[in-house]
N, C-alpha and C positions, 0 to 999 in steps of 0.2 A: 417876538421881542422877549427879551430873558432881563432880568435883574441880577446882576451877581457885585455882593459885597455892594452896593448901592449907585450901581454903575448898569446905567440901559445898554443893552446890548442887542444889536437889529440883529434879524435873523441870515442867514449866509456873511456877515463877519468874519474876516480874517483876523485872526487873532495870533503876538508873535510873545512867547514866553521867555523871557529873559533866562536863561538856563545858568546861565554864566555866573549872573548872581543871587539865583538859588543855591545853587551849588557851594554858595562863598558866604553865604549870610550867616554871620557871628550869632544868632537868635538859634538854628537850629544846630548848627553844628559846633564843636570845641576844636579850636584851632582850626578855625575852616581853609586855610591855605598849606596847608601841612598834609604832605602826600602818605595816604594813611586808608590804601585801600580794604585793611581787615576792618574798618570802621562798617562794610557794608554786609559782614558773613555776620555778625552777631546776631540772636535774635530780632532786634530792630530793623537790622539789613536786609535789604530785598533782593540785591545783585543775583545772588545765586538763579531765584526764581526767572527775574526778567529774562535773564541770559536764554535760559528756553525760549520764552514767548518772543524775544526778538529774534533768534534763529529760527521759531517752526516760520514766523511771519517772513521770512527772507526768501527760505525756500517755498513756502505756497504761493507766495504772490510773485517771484521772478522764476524764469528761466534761465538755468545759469549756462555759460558756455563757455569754454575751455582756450585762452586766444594764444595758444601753440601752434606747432605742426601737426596737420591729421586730428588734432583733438586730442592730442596723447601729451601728461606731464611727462617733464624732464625730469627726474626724481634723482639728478647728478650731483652730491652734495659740496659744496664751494667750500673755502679757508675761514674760518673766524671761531669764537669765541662760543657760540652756540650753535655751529654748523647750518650756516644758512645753505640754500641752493645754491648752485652753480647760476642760473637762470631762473631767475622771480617768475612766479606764479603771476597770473594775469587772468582775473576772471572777468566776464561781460555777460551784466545781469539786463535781461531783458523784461521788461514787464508782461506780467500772464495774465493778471486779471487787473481789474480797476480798481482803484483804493478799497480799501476795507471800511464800513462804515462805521461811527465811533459808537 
């Protein structure tokens, strides 16, 4: 059993973090509904750093596989504005190891 902020918490507790409105809370953020992603490169901002640790964590703990023909992209560039594919990329991540402990 933990104590956090004055709140007993048993041990294997699931706990579910409202992301949503952290994210949106007027106390930490100005203008918190105002799409304003340089707000995360400044000194204060952490995005940059995370983006690593959530990609190495993606590729160590999945397998990734390639759900094409043979395993081989289509790299056939389609019509639009920023040159999408011709045919979407489709990956299926498999799990390698079992969660990572916190």
């Amino acid at each position: 059993m933990c104590t956090i902020n004055g709140y007993d918490i048993a041990e294997k507790t699931r706990l579910f973090i409202n992301v949503w409105a952290i994210d949106r809370d007027p106390e930490h953020w100005e203008n918190p509904l105002e799409f304003k992603p340089e707000r995360f490169l400044g000194e204060e901002g952490s995005g940059k750093s995370q983006l690593d640790t959530s990609l190495t964590a993606m590729i160590q703990c999945f397998e990734w596989k390639v759900d094409e023909k043979d395993g081989v992209v289509d790299m056939e560039e389609g019509h639009g504005f920023t040159l999408p594919r011709a045919h979407p990329l489709v990956c299926v991540p498999m799990v390698r190891l079992g969660q990572i402990p916190a």
